[in-house]
Every structure is written in C-alpha cells, then in structure tokens.
N, CA, C and O atoms as a GROMACS GRO file, in nm:
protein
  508
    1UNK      N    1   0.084  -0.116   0.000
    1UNK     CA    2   0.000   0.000   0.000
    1UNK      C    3   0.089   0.123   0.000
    1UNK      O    4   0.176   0.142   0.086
    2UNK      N    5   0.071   0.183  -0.073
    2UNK     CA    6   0.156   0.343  -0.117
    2UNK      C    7   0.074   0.411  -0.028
    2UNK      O    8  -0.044   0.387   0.002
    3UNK      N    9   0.169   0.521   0.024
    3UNK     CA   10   0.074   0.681   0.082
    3UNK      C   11   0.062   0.740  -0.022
    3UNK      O   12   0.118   0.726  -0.131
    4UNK      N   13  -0.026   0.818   0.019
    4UNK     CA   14  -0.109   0.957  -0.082
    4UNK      C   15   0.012   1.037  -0.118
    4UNK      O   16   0.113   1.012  -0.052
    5UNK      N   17   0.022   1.137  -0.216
    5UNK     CA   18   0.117   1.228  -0.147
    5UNK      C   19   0.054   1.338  -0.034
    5UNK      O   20  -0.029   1.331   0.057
    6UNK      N   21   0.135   1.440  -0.089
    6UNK     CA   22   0.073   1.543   0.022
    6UNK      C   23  -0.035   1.578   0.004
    6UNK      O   24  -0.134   1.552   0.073
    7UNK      N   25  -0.024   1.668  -0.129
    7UNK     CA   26  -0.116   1.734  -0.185
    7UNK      C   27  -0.261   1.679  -0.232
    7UNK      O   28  -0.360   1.751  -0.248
    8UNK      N   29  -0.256   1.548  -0.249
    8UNK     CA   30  -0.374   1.437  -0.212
    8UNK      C   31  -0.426   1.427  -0.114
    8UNK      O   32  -0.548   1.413  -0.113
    9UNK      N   33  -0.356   1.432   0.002
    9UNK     CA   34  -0.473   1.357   0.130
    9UNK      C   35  -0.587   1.452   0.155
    9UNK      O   36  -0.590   1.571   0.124
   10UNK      N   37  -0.689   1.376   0.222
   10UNK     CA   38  -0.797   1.432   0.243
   10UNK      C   39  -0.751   1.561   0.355
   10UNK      O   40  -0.667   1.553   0.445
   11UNK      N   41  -0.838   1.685   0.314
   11UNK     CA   42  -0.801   1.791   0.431
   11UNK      C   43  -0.859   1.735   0.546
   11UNK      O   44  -0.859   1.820   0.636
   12UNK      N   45  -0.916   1.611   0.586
   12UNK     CA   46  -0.953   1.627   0.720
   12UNK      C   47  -0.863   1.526   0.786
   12UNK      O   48  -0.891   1.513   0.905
   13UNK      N   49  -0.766   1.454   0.745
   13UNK     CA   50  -0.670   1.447   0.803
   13UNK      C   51  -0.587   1.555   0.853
   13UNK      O   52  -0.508   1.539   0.946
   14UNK      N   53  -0.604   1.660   0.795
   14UNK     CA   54  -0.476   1.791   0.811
   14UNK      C   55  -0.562   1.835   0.963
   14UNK      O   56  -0.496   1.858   1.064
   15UNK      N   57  -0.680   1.840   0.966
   15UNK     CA   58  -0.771   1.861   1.108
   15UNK      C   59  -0.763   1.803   1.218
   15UNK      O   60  -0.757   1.844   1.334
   16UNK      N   61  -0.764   1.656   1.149
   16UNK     CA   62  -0.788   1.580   1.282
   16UNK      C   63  -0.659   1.567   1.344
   16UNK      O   64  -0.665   1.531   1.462
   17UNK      N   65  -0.541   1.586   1.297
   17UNK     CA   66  -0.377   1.593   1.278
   17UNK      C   67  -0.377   1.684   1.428
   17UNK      O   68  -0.341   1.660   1.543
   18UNK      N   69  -0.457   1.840   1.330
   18UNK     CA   70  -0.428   1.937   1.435
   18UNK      C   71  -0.474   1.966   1.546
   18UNK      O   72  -0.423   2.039   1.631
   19UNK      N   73  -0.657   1.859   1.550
   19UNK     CA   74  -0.714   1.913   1.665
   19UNK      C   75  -0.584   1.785   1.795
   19UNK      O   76  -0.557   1.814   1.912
   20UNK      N   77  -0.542   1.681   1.736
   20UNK     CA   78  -0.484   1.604   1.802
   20UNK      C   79  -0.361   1.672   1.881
   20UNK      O   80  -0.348   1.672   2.004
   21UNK      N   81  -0.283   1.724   1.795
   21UNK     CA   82  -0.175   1.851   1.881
   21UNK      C   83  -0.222   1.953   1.967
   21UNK      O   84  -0.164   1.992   2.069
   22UNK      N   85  -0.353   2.004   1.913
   22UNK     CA   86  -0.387   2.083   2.027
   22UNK      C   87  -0.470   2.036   2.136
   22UNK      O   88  -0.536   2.118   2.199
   23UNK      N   89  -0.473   1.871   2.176
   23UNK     CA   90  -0.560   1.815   2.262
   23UNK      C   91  -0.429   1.821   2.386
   23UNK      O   92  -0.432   1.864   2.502
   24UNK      N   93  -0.308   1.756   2.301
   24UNK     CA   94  -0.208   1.704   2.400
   24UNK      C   95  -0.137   1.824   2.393
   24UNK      O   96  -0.021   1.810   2.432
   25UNK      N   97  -0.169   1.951   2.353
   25UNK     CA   98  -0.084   2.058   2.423
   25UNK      C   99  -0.202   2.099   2.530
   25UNK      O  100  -0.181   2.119   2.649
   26UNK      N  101  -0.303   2.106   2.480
   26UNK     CA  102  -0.394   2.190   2.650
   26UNK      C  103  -0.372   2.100   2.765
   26UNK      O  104  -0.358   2.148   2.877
   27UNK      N  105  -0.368   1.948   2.740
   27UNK     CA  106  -0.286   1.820   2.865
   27UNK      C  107  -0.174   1.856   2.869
   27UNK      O  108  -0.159   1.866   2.990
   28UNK      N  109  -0.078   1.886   2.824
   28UNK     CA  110   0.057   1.907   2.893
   28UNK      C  111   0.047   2.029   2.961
   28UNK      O  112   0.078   2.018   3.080
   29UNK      N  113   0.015   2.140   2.927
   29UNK     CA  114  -0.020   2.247   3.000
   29UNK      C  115  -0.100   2.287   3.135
   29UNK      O  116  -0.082   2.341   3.244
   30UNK      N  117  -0.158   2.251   3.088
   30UNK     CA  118  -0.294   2.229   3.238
   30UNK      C  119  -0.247   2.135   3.333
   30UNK      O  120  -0.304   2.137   3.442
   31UNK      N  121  -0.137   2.037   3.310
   31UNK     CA  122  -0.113   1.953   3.432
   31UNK      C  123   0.006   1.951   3.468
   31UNK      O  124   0.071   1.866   3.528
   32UNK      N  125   0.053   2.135   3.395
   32UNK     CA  126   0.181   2.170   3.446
   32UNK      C  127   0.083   2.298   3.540
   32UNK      O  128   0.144   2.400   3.571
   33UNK      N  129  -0.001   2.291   3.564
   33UNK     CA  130  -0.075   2.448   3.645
   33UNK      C  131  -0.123   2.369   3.772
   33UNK      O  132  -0.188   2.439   3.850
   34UNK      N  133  -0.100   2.213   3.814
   34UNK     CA  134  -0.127   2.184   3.947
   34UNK      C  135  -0.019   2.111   4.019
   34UNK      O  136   0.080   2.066   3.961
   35UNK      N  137  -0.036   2.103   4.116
   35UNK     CA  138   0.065   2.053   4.221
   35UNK      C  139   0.136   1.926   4.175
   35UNK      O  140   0.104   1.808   4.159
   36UNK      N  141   0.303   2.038   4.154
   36UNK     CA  142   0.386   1.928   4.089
   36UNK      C  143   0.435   1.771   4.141
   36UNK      O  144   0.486   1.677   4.081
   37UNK      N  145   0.398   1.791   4.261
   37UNK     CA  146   0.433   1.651   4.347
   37UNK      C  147   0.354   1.619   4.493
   37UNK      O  148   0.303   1.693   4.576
   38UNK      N  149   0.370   1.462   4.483
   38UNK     CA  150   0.248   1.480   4.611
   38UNK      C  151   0.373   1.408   4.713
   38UNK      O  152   0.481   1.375   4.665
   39UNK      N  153   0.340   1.390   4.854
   39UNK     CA  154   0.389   1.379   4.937
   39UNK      C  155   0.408   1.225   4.960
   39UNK      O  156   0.303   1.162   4.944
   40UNK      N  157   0.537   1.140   5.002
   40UNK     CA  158   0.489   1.008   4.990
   40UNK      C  159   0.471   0.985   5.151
   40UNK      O  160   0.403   0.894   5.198
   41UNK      N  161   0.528   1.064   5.214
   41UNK     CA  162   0.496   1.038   5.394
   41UNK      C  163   0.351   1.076   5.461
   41UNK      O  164   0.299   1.185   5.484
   42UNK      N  165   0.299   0.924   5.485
   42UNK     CA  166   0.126   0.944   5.520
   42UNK      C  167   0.048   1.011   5.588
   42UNK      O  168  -0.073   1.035   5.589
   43UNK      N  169   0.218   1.061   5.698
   43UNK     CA  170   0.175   1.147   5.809
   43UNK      C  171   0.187   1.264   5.745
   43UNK      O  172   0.119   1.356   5.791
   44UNK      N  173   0.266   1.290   5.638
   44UNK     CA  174   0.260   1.454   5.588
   44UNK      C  175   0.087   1.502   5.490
   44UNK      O  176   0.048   1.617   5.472
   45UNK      N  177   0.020   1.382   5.447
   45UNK     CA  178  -0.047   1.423   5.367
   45UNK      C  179  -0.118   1.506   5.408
   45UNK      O  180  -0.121   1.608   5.340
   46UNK      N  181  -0.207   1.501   5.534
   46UNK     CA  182  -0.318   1.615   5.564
   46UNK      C  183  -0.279   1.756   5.597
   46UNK      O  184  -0.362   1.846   5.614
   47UNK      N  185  -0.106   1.776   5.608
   47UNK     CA  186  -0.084   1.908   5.590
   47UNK      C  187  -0.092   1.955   5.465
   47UNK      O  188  -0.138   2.067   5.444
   48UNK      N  189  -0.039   1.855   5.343
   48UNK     CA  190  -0.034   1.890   5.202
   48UNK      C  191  -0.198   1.906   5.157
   48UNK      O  192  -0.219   1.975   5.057
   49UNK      N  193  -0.292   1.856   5.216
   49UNK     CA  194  -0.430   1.890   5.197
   49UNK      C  195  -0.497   1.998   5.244
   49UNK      O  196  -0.603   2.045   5.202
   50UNK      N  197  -0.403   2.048   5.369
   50UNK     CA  198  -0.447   2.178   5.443
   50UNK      C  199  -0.352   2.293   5.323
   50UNK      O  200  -0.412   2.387   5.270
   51UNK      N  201  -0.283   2.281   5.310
   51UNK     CA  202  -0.220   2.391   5.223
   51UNK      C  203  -0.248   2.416   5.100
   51UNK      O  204  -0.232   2.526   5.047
   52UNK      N  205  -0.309   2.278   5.026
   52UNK     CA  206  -0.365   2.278   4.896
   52UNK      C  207  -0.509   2.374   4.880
   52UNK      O  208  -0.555   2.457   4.802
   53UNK      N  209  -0.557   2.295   5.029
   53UNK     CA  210  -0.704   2.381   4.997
   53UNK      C  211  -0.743   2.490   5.057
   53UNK      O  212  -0.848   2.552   5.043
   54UNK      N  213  -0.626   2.520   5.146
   54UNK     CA  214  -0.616   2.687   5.150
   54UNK      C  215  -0.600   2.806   5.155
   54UNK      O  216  -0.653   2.910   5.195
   55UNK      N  217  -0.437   2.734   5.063
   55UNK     CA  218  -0.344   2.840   5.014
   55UNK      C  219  -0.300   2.779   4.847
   55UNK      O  220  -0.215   2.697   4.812
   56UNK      N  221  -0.388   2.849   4.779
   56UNK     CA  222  -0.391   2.748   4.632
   56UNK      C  223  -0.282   2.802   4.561
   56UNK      O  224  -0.210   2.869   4.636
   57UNK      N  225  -0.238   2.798   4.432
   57UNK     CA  226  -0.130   2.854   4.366
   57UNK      C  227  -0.190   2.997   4.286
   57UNK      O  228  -0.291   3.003   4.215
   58UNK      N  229  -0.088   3.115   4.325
   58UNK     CA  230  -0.162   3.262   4.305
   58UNK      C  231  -0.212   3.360   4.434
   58UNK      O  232  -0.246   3.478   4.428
   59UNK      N  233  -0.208   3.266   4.560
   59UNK     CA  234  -0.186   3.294   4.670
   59UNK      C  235  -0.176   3.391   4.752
   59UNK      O  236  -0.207   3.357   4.866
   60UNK      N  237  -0.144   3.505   4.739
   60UNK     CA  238  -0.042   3.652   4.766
   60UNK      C  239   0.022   3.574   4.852
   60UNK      O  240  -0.019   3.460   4.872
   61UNK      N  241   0.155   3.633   4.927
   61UNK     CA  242   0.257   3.646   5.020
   61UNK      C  243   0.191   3.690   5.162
   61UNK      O  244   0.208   3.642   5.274
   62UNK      N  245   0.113   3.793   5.119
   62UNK     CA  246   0.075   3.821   5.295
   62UNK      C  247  -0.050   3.759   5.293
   62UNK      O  248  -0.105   3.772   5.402
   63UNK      N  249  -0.123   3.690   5.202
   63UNK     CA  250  -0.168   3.625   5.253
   63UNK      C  251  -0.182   3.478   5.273
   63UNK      O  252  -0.288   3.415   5.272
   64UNK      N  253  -0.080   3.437   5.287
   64UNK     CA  254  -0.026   3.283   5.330
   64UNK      C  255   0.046   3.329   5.493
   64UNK      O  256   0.047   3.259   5.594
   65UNK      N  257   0.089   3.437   5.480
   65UNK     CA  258   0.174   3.527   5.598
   65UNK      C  259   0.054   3.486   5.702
   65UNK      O  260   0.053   3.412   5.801
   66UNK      N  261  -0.022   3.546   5.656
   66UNK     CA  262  -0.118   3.595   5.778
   66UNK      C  263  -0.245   3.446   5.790
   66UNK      O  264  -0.335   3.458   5.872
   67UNK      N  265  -0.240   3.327   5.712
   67UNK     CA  266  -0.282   3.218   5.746
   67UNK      C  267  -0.161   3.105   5.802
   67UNK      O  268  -0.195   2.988   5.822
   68UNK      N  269  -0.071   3.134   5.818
   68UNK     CA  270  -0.003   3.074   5.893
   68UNK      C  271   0.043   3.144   6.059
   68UNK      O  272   0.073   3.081   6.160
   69UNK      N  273   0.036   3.266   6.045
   69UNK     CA  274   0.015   3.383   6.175
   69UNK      C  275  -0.139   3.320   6.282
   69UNK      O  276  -0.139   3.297   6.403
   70UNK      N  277  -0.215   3.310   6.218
   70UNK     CA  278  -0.326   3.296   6.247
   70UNK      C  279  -0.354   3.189   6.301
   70UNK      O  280  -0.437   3.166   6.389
   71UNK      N  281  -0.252   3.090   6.225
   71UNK     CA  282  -0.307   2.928   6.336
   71UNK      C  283  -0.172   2.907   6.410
   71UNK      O  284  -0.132   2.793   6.433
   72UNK      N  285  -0.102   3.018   6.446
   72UNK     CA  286  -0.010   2.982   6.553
   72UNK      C  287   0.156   2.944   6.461
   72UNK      O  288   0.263   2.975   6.514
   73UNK      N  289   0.151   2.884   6.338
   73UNK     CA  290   0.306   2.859   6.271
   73UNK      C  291   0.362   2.924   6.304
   73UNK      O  292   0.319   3.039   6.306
   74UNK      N  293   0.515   2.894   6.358
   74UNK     CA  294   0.636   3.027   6.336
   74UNK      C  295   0.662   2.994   6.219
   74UNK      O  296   0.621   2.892   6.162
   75UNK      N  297   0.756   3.105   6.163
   75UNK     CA  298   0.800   3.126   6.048
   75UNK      C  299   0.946   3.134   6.074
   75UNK      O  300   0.978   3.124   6.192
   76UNK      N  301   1.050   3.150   5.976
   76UNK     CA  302   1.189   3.133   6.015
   76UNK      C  303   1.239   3.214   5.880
   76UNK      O  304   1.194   3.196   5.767
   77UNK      N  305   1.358   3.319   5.922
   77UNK     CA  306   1.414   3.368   5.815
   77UNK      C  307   1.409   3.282   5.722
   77UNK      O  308   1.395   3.161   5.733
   78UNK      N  309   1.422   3.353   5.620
   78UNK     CA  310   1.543   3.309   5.465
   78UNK      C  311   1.607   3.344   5.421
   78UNK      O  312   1.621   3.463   5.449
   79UNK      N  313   1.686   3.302   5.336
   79UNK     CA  314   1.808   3.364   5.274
   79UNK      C  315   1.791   3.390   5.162
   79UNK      O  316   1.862   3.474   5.108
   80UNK      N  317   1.666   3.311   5.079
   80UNK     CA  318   1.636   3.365   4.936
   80UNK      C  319   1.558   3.442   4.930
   80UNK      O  320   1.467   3.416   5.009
   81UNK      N  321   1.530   3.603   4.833
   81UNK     CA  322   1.452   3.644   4.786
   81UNK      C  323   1.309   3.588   4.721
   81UNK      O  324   1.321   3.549   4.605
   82UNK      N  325   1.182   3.580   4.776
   82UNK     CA  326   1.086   3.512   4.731
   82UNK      C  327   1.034   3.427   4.806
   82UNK      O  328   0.928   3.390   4.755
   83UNK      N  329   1.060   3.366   4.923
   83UNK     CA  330   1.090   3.266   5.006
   83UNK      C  331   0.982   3.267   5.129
   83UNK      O  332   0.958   3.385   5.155
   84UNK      N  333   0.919   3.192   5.203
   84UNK     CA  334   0.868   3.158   5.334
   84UNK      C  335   0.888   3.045   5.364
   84UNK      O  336   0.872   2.954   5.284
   85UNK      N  337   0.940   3.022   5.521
   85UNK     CA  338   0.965   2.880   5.605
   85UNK      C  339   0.870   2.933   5.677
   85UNK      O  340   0.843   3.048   5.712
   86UNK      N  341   0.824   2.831   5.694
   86UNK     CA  342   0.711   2.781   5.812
   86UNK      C  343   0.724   2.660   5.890
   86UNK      O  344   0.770   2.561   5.833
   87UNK      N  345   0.704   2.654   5.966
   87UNK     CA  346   0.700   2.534   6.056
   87UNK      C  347   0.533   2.494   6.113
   87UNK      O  348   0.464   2.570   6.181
   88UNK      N  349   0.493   2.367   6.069
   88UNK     CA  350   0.374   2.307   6.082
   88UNK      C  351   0.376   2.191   6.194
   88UNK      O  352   0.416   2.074   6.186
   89UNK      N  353   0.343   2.232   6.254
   89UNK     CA  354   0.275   2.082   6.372
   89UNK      C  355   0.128   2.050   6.357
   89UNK      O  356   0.035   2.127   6.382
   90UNK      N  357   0.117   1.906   6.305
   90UNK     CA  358   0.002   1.876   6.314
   90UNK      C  359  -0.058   1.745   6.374
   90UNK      O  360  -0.003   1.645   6.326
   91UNK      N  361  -0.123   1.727   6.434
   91UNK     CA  362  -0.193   1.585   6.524
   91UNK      C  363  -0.208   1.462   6.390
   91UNK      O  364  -0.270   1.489   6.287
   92UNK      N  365  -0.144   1.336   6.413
   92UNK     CA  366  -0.200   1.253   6.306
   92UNK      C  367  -0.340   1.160   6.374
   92UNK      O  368  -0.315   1.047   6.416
   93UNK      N  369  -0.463   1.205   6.381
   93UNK     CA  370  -0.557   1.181   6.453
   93UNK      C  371  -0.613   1.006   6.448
   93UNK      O  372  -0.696   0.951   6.521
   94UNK      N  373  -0.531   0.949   6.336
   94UNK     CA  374  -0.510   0.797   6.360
   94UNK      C  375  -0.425   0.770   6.477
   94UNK      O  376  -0.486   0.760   6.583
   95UNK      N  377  -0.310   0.757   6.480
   95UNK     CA  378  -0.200   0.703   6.566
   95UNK      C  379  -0.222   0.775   6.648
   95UNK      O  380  -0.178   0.720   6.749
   96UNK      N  381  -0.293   0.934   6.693
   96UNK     CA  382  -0.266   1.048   6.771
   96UNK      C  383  -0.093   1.061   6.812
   96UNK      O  384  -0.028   1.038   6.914
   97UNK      N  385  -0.065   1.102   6.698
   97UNK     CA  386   0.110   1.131   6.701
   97UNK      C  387   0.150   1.227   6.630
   97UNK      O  388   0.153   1.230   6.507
   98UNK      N  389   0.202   1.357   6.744
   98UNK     CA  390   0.245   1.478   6.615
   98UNK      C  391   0.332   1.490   6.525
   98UNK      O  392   0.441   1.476   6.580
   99UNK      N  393   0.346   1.513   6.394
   99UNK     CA  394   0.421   1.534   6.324
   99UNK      C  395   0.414   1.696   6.279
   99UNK      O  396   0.320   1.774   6.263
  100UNK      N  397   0.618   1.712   6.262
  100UNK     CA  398   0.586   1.852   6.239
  100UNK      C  399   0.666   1.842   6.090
  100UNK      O  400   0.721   1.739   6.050
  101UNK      N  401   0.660   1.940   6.035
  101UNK     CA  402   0.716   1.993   5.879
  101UNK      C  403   0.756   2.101   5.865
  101UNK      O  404   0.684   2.196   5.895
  102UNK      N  405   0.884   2.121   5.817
  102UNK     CA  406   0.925   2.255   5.778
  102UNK      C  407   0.895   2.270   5.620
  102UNK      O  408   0.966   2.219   5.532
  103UNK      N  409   0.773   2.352   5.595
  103UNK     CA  410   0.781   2.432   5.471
  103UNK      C  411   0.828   2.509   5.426
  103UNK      O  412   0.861   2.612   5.485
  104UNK      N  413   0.848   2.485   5.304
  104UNK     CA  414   0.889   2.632   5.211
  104UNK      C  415   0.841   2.650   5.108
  104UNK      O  416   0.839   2.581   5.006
  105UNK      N  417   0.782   2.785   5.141
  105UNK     CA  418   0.683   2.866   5.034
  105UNK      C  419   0.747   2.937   4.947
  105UNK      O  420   0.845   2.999   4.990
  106UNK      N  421   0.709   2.950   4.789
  106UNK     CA  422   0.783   2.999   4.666
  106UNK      C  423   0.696   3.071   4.632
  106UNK      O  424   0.577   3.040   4.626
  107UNK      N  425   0.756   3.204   4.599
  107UNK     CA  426   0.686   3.294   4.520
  107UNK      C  427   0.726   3.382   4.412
  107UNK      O  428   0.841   3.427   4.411
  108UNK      N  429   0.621   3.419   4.299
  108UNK     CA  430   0.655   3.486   4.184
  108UNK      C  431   0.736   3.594   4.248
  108UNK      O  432   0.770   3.617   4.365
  109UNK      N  433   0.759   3.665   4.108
  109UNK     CA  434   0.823   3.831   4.113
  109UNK      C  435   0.721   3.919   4.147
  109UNK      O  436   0.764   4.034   4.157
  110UNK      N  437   0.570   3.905   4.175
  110UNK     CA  438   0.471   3.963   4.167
  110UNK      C  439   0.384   3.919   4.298
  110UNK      O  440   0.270   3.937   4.339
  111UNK      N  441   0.502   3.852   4.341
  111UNK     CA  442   0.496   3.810   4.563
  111UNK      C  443   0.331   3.689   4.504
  111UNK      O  444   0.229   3.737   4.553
  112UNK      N  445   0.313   3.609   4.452
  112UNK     CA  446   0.186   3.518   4.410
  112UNK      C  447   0.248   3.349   4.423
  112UNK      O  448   0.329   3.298   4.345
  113UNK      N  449   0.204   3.303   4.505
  113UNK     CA  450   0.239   3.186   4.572
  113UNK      C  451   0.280   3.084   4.468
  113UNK      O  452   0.173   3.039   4.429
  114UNK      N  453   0.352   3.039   4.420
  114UNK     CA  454   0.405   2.932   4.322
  114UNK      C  455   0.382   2.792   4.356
  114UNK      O  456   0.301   2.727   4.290
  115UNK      N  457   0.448   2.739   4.456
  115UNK     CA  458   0.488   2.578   4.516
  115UNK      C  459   0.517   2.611   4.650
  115UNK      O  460   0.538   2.724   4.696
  116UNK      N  461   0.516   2.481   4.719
  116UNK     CA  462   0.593   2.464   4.828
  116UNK      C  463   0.643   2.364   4.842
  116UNK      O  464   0.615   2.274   4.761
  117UNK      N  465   0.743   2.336   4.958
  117UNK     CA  466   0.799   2.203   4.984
  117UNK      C  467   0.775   2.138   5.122
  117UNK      O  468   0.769   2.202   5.226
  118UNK      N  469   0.764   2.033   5.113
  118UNK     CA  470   0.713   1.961   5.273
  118UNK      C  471   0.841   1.893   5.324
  118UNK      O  472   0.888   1.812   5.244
  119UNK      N  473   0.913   1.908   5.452
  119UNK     CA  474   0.988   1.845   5.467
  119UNK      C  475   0.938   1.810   5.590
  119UNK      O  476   0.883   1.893   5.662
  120UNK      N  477   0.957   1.651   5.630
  120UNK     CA  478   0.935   1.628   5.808
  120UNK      C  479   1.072   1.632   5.874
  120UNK      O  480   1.186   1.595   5.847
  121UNK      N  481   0.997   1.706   5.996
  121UNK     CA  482   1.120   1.741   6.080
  121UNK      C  483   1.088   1.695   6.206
  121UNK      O  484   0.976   1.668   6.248
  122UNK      N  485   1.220   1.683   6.279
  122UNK     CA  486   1.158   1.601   6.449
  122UNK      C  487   1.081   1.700   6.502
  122UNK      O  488   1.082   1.817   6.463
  123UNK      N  489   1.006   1.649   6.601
  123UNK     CA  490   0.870   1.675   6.686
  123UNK      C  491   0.986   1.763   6.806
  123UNK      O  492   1.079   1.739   6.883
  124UNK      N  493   0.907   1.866   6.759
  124UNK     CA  494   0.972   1.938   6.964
  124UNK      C  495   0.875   1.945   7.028
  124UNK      O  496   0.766   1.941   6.969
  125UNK      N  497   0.881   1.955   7.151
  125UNK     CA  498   0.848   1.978   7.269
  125UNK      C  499   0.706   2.095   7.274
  125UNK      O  500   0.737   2.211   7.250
  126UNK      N  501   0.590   2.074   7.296
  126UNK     CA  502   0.498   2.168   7.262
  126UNK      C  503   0.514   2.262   7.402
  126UNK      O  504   0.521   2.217   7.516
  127UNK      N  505   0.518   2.447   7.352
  127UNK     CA  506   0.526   2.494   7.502
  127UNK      C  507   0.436   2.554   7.528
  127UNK      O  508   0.424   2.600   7.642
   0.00000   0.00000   0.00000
C-alpha cells in the first residue's frame, strides 16, 4: 500500500492531525498548572491537603503570611529572595502522634504563591 502524497490527502486528516496537537498541548499544560508533586509520607499528607485547599497557587505572600500567623506557625528567616519557612505541627488523629514539617513557600516576582515544599522534621516539645 503506497501513501497519498501530500497534496492528495484528504483535508480532514490535516484537522484531525491538528485538533490532536492541540488536545495534548492543553494536557501538557494544564497539568503543568497543578501541584507538581504529592507527598509520599502518610503522616505529611493532611498538611499537604491543608495547604492545597487553603493556600492554592496565586496565593499573595501576605496572605499565606497571615494564614499561617493565624493558626499559631512560626515562620523562620530566609536567605532567598521570594521565600517563606514555616514550621507546621500537626496531630496525626489515627495514631494520635504529632508530626511537624518545615515548609517552604515559593513565590513569583509579583509576591503570588508558586509551590511549596514539605519536609518532616523532628517533633519538639509543645510549650
């Protein structure tokens, strides 16, 4: 079986060609606009669910500031421009065992919340 040439094939191949590139570019795109990674530590997930759902990406700066102010987080210098550490303690209400996390919050040039990172860190002493 020979191909057509070019100038033969039906134009709705040239369509269905293109709506196909532009299916798997709006999928590559759109599932670069949500949370690039999920957490594999079981005890971290319900912080990564508290931060997802209510500090979404676009965020402002003061106001992630002032929802982590608000439920008690300290925060901790940084050294990068753009930057928030936070420190999260949270109850794992299965095991009832606290786990805490040091976050770090990323933000545009335009201070608008980008990503963060979850790290677990040892449990101190609640005062």
């Amino acid at each position: 079986m020979t191909a057509l040439p070019r100038a033969s094939r039906p134009a709705s191949f040239h369509v269905r060609a293109l709506a196909v590139l532009l299916i798997a570019g709006y999928l590559f795109f759109s599932a670069g606009c949500k949370k690039a990674f999920q957490v594999d530590d079981p005890q971290l997930k319900p912080i990564q669910t508290m931060l997802d759902t209510e500090l979404p990406v676009g965020t402002p700066e003061a106001a992630v500031s002032q929802f982590l102010s608000m439920r008690g987080y300290p925060t901790e210098p940084s050294d990068k421009p753009g930057t928030l550490i936070a420190i999260i303690r949270h109850i794992d209400t299965e095991k009832l065992q606290p786990v805490t996390a040091r976050v770090t919050f990323y933000f545009d040039a335009n201070g608008k919340l980008n990503t963060y990172d979850i790290v677990r860190t040892m449990n101190q002493p609640v005062q």
